[in-house]
C-alpha positions as CSV (number, residue, x, y, z in Angstrom):
1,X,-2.9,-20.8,15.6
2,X,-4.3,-17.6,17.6
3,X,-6.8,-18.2,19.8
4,X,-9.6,-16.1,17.2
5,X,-8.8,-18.4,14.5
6,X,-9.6,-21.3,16.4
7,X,-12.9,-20.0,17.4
8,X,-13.3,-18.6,13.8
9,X,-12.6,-22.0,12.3
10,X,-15.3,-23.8,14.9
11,X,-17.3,-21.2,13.8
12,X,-16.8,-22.1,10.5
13,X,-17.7,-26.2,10.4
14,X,-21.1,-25.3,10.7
15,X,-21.0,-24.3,6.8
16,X,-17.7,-25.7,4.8
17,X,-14.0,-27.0,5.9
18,X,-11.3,-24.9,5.8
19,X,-7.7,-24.1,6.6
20,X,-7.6,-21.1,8.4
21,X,-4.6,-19.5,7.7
22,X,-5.5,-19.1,3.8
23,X,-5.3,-15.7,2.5
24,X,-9.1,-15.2,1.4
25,X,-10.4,-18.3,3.4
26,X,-14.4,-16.6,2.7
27,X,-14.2,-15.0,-0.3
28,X,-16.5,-17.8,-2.1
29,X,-18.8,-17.2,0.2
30,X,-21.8,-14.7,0.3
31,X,-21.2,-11.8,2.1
32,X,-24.1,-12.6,4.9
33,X,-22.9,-15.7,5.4
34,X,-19.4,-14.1,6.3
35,X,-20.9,-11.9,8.6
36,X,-22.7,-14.5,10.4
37,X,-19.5,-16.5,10.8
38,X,-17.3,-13.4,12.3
39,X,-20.0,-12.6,14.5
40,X,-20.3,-15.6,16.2
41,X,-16.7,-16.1,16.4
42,X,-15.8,-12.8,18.1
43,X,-18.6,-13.3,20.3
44,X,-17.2,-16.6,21.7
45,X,-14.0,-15.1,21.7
46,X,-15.2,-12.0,23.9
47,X,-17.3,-14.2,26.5
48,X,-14.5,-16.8,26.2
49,X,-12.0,-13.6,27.7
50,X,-14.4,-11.9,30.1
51,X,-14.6,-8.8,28.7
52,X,-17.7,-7.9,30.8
53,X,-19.1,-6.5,28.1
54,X,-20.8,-8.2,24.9
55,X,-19.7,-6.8,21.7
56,X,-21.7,-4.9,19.0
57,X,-22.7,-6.4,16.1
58,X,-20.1,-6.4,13.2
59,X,-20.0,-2.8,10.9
60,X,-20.0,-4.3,7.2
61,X,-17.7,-3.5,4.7
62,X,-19.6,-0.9,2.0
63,X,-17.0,-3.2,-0.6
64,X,-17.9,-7.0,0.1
65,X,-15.1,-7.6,-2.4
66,X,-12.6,-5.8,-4.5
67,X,-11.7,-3.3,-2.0
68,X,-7.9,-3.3,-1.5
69,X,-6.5,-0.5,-2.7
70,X,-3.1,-2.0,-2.2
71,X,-2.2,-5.4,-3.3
72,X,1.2,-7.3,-4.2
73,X,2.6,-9.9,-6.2
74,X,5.8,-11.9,-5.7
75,X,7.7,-12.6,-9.2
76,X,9.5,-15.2,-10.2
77,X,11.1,-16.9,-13.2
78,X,10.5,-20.2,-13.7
79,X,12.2,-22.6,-16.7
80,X,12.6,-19.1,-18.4
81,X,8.7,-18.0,-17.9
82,X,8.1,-15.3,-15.3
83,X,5.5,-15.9,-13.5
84,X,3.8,-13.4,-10.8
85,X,1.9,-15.2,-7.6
86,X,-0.7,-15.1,-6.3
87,X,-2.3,-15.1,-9.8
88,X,-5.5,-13.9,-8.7
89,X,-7.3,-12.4,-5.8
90,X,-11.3,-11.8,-5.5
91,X,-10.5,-8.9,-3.1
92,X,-8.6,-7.2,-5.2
93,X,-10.6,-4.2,-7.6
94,X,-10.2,-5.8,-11.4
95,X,-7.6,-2.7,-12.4
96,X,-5.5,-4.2,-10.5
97,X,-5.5,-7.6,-12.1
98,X,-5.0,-6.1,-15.8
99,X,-2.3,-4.0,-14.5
100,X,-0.6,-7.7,-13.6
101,X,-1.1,-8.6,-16.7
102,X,-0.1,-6.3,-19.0
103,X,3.4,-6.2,-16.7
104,X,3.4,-9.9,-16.5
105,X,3.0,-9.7,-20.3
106,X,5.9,-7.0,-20.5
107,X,7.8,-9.3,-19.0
108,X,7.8,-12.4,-20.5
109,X,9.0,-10.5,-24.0
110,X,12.7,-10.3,-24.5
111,X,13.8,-6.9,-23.4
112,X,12.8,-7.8,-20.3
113,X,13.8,-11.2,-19.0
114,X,16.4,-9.6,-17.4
115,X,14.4,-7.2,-14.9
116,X,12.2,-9.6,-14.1
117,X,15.6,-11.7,-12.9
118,X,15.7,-8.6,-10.6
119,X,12.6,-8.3,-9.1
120,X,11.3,-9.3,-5.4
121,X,7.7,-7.7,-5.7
122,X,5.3,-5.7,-7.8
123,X,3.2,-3.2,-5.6
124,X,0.2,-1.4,-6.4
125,X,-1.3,1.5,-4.4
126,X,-3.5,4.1,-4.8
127,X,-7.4,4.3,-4.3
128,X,-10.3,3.0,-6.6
129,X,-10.0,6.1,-9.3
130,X,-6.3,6.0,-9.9
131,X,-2.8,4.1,-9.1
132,X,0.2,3.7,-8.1
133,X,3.2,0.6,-9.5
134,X,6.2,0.4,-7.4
135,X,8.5,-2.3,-8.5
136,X,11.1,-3.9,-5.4
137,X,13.9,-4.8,-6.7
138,X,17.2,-6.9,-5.0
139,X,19.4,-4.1,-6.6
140,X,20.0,-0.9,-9.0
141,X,22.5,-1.3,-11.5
142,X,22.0,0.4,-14.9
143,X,20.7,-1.8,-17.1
144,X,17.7,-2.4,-14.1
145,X,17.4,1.1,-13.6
146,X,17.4,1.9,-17.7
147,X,14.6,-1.3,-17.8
148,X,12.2,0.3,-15.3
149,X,12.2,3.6,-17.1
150,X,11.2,1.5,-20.4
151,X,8.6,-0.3,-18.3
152,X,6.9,3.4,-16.9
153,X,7.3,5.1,-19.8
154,X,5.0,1.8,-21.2
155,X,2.9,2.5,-18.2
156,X,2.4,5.9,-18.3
157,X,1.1,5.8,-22.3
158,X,-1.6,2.9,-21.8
159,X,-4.9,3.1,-20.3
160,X,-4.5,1.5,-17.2
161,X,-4.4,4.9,-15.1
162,X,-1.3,4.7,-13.5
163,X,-0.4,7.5,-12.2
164,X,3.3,7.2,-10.8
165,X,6.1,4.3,-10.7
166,X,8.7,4.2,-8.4
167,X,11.7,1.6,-7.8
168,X,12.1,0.5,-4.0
169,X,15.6,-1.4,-3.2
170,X,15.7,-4.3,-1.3
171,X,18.5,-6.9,-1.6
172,X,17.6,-8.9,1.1
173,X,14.5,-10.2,-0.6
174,X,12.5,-10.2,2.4
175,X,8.5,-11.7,2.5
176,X,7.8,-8.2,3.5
177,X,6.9,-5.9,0.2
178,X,8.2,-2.5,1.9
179,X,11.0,-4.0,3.9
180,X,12.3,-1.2,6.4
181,X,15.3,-3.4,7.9
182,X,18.2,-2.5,4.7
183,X,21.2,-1.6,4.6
184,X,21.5,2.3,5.3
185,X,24.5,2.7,2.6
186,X,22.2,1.9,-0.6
187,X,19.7,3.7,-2.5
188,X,16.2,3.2,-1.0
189,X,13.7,4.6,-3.3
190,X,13.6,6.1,-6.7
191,X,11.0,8.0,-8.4
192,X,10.6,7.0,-12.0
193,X,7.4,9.0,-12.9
194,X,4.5,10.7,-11.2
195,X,3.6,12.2,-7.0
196,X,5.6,10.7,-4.7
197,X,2.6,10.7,-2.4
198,X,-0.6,9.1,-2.2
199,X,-4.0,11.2,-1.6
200,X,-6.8,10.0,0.1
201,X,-9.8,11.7,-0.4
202,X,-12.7,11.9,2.2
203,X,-16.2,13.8,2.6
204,X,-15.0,17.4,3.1
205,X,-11.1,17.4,2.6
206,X,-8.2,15.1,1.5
207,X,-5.0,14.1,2.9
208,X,-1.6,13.1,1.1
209,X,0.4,10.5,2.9
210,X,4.5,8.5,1.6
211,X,4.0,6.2,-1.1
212,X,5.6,3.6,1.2
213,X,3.6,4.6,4.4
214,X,0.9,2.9,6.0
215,X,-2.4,3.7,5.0
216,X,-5.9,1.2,5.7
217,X,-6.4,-0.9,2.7
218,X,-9.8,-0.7,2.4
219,X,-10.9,2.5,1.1
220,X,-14.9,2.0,1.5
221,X,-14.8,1.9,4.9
222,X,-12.5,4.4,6.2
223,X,-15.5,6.7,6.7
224,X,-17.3,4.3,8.8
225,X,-13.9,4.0,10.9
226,X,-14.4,7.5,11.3
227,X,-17.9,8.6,12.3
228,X,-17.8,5.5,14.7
229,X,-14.0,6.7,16.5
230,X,-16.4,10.3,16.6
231,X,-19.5,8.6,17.9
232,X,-17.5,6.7,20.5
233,X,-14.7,9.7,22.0
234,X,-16.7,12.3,21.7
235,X,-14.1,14.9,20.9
236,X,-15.8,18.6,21.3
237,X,-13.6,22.1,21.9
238,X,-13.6,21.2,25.5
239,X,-11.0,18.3,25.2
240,X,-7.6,18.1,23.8
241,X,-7.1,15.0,21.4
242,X,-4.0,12.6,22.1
243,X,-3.8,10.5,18.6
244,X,-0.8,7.8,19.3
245,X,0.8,5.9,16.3
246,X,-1.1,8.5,14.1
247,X,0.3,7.6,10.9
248,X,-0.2,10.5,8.3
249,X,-3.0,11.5,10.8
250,X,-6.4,10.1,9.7
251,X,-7.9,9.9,12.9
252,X,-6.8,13.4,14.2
253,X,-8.1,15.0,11.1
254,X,-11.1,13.0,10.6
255,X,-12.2,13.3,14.2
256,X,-10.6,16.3,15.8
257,X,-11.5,19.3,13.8
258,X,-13.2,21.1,16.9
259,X,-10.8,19.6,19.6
260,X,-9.4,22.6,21.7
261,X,-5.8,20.5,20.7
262,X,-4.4,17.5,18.7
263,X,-1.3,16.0,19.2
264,X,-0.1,13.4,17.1
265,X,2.2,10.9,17.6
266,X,3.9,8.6,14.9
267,X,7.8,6.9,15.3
268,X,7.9,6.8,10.9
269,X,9.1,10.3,10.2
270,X,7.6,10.7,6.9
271,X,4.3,10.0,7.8
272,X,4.7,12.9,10.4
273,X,6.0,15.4,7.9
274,X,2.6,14.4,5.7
275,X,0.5,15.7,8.7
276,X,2.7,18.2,9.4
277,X,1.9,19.4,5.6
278,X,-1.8,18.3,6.5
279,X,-2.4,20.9,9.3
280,X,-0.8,23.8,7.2
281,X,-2.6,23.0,4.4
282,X,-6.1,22.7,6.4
283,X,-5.4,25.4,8.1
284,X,-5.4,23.5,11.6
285,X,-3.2,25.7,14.0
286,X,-4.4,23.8,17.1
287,X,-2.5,20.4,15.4
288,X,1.0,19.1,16.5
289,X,2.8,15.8,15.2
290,X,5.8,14.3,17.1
291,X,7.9,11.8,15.8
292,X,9.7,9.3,17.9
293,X,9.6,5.3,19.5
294,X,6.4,4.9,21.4
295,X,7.8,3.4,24.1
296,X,7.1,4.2,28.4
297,X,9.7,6.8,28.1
298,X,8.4,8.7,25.3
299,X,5.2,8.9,27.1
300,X,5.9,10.2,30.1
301,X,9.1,12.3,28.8
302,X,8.3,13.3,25.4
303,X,4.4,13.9,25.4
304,X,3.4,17.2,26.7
305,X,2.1,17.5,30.3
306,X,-1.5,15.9,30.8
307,X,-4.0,18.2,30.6
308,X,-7.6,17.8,33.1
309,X,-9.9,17.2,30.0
310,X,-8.0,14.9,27.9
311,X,-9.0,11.9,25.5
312,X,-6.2,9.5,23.5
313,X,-6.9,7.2,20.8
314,X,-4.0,4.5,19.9
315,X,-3.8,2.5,16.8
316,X,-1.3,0.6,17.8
317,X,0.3,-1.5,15.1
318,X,-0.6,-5.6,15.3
319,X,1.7,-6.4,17.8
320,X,0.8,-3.8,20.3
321,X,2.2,-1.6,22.0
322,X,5.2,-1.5,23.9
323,X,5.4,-2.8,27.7
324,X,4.8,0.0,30.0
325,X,2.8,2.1,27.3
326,X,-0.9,1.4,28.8
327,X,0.4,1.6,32.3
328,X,1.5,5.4,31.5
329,X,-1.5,6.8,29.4
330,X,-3.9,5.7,32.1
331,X,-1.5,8.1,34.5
332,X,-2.5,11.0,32.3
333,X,-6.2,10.2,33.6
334,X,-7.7,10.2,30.3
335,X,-11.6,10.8,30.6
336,X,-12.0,8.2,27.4
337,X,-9.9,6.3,25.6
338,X,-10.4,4.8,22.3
339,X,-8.2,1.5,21.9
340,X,-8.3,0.1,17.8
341,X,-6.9,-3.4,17.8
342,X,-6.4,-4.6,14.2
343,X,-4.7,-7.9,16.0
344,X,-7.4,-9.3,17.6
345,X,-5.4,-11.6,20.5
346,X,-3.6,-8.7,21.4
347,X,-6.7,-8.0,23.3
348,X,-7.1,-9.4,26.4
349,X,-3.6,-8.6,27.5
350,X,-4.3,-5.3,26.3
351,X,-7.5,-5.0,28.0
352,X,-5.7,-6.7,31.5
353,X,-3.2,-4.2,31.8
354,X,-5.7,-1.3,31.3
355,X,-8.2,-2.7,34.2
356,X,-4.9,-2.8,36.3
357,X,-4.2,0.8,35.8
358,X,-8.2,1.5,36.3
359,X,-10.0,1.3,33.0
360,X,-13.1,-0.9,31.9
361,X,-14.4,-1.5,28.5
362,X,-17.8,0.0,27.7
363,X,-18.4,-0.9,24.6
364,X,-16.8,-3.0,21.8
365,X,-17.0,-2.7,18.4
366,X,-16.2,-5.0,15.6
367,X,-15.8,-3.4,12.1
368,X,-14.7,-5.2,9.0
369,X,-12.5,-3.9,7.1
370,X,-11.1,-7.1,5.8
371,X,-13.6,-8.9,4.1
372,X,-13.2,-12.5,2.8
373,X,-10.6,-13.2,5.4
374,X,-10.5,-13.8,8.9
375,X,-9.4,-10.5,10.5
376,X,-11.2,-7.6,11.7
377,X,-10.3,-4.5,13.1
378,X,-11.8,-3.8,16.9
379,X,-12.4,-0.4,18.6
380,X,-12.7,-0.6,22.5
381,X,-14.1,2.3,24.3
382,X,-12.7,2.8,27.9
383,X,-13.3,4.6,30.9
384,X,-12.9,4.6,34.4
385,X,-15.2,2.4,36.5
């Protein structure tokens, strides 16, 4: 077990035994109580790694429950009844439980037993006011293919607000829902009805990002994300804005508006051509996205020249980033840098390699954007001592 687990579950004995690596370990709990428990644990965790600094208290989640605005079920068939697991899930909105149903129900009726022999996952995405089915299936003949359009055309005349339905191929069955690692000679995604894109609406604009890209799954507190990333970088029209693994670009829109320059940087291709398509829409000139592996290389070689009033944010994903990637930001003598750590013992090494290249944490903030498990998201302002 990680090292924050074990302090989480310590944390923990004082008010019910637990395993730990359950899915929604503290979603029978009260919401305060939660709170409680994840500040204490990140505390130890902080003083326990020398951070030098002691962190803020926890940001609460607007949603204490029934946020996700993506969730999955696994199917399977079992002595002829398909079955979908898990069954239920108190942090998922309740749309997305009757949606499960009424395809679990579609299912289990003769016409089609068959697809549901075919299917690795059901997906749904969206946001709170509309969504999104994708089904994963192991292959596309054409009786799966002529099954699927039965099942959206189903969809798209009920009530249950779902927008679009896509098929996404995966014959390798993997644990992950959006598998990236298949074979390049097959047909990867088919749209069956509706956008191909997702939108995600904010205070004063929206953004439109792949229906297979990443995007945070909890919708209520994306604005919290982003007034605090503003509150802690201070971006102003004196600075240029470096915004590594920048997805479809949330942070670069949502905090960067009145930089001098933003460039983004993203390896998934898709999600670049979204912000591309962003900043023409918006009308941001002053925006750039570049696609490519965030690795030491692409850094020093592909990143424009550092500029003298410069500050990056990363969002690395939860394994980190690459080796040598710290080591050559800090080079660029950044005056701030934001560092958002959704893996939370990714952080001291993290933190070790920036103090060798000359940056400190000055403040640490928890936010949770994960409610009723045991996983936050961390932002960690640093500067130059």
């Amino acid at each position: 077990k990680c090292r924050f687990l074990v302090l989480f579950q310590d944390a923990l004995q004082h008010f019910f035994s637990f395993d730990a690596v359950e899915q929604e370990p503290l979603a029978q709990l009260p919401y305060a109580e939660e709170v409680e428990i994840k500040n204490k644990a990140f505390a130890l965790f902080c003083k326990e790694n020398h951070f030098g600094v002691k962190p803020e208290s926890l940001i609460k989640s607007p949603k204490e429950r029934h946020y996700r605005t993506t969730s999955k079920r696994r199917v399977s068939v079992l002595s002829g009844q398909v079955q979908i697991f898990p069954q239920e899930s108190e942090l998922e909105p309740e749309e997305h439980l009757i949606c499960y149903q009424w395809i679990l129900n579609k299912l289990n009726t003769p016409p089609f037993r068959y697809l549901a022999k075919s299917l690795n996952w059901i997906i749904i995405r969206g946001s709170y006011l509309y969504r999104t089915v994708i089904f994963n299936v192991d292959h596309l003949d054409a009786n799966v293919v002529r099954k699927l359009k039965q099942m959206a055309k189903a969809l798209q005349e009920s009530s249950l607000k779902v927008t679009a339905a896509h098929i996404y191929v995966d014959p390798s069955r993997s644990d992950y829902y959006l598998e990236s690692n298949r074979p390049k000679d097959i047909l990867a995604f088919k749209q069956l009805y509706g956008p191909r894109e997702l939108t995600l609406k904010l205070s004063d604009f929206s953004l439109r990002y792949p229906v297979t890209g990443f995007s945070q799954i909890n919708e209520s507190q994306i604005q919290n994300l982003l007034n605090h990333a503003k509150r802690l970088l201070k971006p102003s029209k004196e600075y240029r804005l470096l915004d590594l693994y920048c997805g479809y670009g949330l942070f670069a829109f949502g905090i960067g508006k009145d930089c001098r320059e933003v460039i983004g940087a993203e390896w998934e291709g898709p999600s670049v051509e979204s912000a591309k398509a962003s900043a023409k829409y918006l009308k941001r000139f002053h925006y750039k996205f570049i696609s490519g592996k965030i690795d030491e290389m692409f850094v020093e070689r592909t990143l424009p020249k550092p500029v003298e009033k410069e500050i990056i944010l990363l969002d690395p994903p939860r394994k980190g980033c690459l080796p040598g990637v710290i080591e050559k930001l800090a080079k660029r003598n950044p005056e701030r840098v934001l560092h958002v750590f959704c893996g939370t013992d990714e952080i001291p090494l993290a933190l070790k390699e920036w103090q060798l290249a000359g940056y400190f944490p000055k403040e640490i903030l928890p936010l949770d954007l994960f409610p009723g498990t045991a996983h936050i998201e961390t932002m960690i302002l640093l500067e130059k001592r």
